[in-house]
C-alpha positions as CSV (number, residue, x, y, z in Angstrom):
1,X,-8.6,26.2,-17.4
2,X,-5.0,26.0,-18.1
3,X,-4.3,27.9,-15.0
4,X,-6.5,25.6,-13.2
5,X,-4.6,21.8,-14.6
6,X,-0.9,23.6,-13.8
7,X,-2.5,23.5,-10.0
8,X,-3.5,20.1,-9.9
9,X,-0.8,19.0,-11.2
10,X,1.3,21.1,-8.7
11,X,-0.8,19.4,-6.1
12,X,0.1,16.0,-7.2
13,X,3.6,16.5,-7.6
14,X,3.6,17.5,-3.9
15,X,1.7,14.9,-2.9
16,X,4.4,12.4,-5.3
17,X,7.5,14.0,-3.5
18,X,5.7,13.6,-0.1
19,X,5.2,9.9,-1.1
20,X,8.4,9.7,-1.8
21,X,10.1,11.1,1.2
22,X,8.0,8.5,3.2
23,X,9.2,5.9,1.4
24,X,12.7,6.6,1.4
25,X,12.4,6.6,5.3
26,X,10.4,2.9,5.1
27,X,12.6,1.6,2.4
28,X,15.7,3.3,2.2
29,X,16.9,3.5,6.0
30,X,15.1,0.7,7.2
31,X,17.7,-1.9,5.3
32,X,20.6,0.8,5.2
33,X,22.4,-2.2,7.9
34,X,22.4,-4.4,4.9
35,X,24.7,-4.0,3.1
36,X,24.7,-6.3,0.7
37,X,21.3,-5.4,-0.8
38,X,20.1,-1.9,-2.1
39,X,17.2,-0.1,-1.6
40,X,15.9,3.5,-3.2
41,X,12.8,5.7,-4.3
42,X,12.1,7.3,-7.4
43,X,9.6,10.0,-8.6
44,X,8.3,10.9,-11.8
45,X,6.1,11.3,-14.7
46,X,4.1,8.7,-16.8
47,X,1.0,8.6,-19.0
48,X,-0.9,6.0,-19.3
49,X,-3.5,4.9,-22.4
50,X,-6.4,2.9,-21.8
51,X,-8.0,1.5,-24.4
52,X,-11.3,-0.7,-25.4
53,X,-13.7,1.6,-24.0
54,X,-17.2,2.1,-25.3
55,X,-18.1,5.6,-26.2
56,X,-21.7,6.0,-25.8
57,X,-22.5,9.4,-27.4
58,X,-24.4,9.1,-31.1
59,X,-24.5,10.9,-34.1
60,X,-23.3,13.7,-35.0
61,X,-21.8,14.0,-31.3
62,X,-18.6,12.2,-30.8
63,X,-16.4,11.3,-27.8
64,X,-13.7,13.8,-26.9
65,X,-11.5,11.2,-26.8
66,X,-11.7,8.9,-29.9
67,X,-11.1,5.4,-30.9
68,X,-12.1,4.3,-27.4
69,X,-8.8,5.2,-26.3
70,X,-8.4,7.8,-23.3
71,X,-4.6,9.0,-21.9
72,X,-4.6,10.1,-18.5
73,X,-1.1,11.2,-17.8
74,X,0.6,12.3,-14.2
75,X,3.1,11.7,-11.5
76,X,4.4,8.9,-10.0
77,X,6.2,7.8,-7.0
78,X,7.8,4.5,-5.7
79,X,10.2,2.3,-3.5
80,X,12.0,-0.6,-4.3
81,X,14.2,-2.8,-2.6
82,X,16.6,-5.4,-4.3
83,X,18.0,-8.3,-1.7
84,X,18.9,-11.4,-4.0
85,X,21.4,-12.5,-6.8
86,X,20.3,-15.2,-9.4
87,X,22.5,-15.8,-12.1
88,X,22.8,-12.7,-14.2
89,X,19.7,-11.0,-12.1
90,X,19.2,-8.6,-9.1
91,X,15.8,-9.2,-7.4
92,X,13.8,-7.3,-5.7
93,X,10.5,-5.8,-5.1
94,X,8.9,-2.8,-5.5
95,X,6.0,-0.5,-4.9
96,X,4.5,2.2,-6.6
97,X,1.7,5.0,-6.8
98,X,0.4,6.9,-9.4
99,X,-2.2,9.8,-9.3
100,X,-3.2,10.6,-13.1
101,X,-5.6,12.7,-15.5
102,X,-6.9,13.5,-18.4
103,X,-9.1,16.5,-19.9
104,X,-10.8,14.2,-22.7
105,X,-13.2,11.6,-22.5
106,X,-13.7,8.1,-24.2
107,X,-17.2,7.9,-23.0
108,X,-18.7,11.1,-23.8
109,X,-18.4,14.5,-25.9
110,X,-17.5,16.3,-22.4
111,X,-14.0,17.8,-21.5
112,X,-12.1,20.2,-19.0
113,X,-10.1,19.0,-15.7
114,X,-9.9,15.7,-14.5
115,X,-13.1,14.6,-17.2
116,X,-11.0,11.5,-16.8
117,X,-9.3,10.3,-13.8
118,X,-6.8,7.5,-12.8
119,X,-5.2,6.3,-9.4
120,X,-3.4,3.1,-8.8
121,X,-1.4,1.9,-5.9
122,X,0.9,-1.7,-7.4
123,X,3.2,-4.5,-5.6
124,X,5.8,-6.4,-7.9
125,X,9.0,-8.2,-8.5
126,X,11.6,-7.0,-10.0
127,X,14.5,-7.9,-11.8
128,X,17.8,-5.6,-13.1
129,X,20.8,-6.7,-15.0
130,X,24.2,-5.9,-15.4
131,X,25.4,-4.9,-19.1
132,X,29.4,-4.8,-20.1
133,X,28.3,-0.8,-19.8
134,X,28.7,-0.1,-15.9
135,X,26.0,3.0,-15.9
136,X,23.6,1.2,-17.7
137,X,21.0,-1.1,-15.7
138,X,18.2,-2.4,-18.3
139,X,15.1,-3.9,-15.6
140,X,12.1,-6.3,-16.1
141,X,8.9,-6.4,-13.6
142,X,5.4,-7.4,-13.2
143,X,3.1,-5.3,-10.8
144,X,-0.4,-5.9,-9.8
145,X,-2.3,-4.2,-7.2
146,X,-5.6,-1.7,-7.0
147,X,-6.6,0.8,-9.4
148,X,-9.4,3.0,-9.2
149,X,-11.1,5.3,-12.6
150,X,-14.1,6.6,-14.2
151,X,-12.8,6.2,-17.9
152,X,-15.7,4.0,-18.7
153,X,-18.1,5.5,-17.2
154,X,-20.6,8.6,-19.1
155,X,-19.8,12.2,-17.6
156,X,-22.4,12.7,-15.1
157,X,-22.9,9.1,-14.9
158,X,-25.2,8.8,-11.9
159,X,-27.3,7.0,-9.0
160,X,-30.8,6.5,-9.7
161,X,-31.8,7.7,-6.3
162,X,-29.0,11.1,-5.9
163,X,-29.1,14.5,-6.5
164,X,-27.5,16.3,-7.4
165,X,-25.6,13.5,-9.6
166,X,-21.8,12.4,-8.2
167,X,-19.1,11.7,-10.1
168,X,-18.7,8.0,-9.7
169,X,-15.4,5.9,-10.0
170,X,-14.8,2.3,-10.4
171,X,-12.4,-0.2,-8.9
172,X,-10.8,-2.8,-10.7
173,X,-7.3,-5.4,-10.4
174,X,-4.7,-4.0,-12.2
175,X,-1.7,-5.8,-13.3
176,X,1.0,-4.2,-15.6
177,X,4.2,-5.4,-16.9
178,X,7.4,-3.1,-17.1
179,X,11.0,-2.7,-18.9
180,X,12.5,0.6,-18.1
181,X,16.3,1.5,-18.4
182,X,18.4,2.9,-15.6
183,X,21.1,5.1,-16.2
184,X,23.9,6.2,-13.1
185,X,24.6,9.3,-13.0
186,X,26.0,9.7,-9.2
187,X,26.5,7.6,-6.4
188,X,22.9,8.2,-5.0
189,X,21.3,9.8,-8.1
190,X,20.5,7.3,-10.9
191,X,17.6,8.2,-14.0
192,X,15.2,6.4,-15.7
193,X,14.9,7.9,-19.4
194,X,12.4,5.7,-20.0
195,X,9.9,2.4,-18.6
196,X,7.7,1.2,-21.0
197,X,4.5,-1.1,-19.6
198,X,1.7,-3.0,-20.6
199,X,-1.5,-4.6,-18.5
200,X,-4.9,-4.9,-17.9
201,X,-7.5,-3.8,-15.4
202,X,-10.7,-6.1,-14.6
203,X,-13.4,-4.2,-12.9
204,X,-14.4,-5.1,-9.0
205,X,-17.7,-4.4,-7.7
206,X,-20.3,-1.8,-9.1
207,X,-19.5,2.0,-9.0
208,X,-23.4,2.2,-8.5
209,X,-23.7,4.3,-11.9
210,X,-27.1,3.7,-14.3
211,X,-25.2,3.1,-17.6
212,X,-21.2,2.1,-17.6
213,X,-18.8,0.8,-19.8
214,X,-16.9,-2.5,-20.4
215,X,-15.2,-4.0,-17.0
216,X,-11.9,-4.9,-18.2
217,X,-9.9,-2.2,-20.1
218,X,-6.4,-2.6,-21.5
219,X,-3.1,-0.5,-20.3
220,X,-0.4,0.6,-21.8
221,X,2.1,3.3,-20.4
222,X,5.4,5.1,-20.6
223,X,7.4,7.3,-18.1
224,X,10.4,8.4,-16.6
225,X,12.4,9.1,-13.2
226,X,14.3,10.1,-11.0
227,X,15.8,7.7,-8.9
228,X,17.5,8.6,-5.1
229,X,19.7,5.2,-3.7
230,X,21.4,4.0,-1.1
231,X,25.0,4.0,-2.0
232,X,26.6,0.5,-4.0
233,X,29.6,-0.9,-5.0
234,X,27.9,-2.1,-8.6
């Protein structure tokens, strides 16, 4: 098994770095004639908790994952791209991508890779600030966008009418504030030690599944990056 989770996640960080390389070429070179604004890409890791799930299993079987908390965790990978000056703030936007995973469950007793999945794709404004400390950038945003999970739905959660039974996903809005700190390390190399965020995700639709759990589940998440830039005069 642990064999198994270090190829997935060497899938995703391929498929992260990929992402990344594409947007660098979108973002990055696309506005490299301005030069008054400042564009980059970053890739990295974050784990995200969702919480206020219903675990359906009863006595004496529990969920794997308890306290209807579940923490999917994996990589990330973004753009951003900061055009404006008000007051003490750089804004900008940004988008990002995340591809996550988890081998408990909140739902169920089951386990083992990817029992608990996460994907989200997120649009938002940003804003930076500078400090009396040169190489430190302390940033504010608000992201929402499309997000896409089974954590609240029973393993083996199924279609009355298929077999043999899918794994189903559902898809919700998700929205997600962040403050992260940036530190500059080189004139195109900065790092992010840390972003801290906090949202929600509201079901959309139906996943088509018999029995699932609540539609709108809380977020809360912490990661960190590595961030490539276009060069500044800061």
């Amino acid at each position: 098994m642990e064999e198994g989770l270090k190829t997935v996640d060497w899938v995703y960080m391929r498929f992260c770095t990929r992402l990344a390389v594409v947007l660098f070429g979108v973002f990055g070179f696309g506005f490299a004639a301005a030069a008054h604004a400042q564009a980059g890409v970053y890739i990295g890791y974050q784990a995200t908790q969702l919480r206020g799930i219903t675990c359906f299993e009863t006595a004496p079987l529990e969920c794997s994952s308890t306290g209807g908390k579940v923490n999917p965790a994996g990589f990330q990978a973004g753009a951003y791209y900061d055009f404006r000056n008000v007051g003490p703030m750089r804004l900008g936007v940004d988008f990002r991508g995340g591809v996550m995973h988890s081998n408990k469950s909140a739902t169920s007793s089951a386990g083992g890779n990817d029992t608990t999945v996460l994907d989200n794709a997120l649009l938002g404004v940003r804003g930076s600030f500078h400090t009396p400390i040169s190489w430190l950038t302390p940033y504010v945003q608000i992201s929402a966008g499309y997000g896409r999970s089974n954590a609240t739905l029973p393993f083996g959660a199924s279609l009355t009418t298929t077999t043999p039974l899918p794994r189903l996903e559902d898809s919700y809005i998700m929205y997600e504030g962040f403050a992260g700190l940036t530190i500059h390390i080189f004139p195109m190399i900065d790092l992010r030690p840390i972003e801290l965020g906090i949202g929600n995700m509201n079901r959309v639709g139906n996943s088509g599944a018999t029995v699932d759990g609540p539609s709108s589940v809380g977020v809360a998440s912490i990661g960190a990056s590595v961030v490539f830039h276009l060069p500044s005069s800061r």
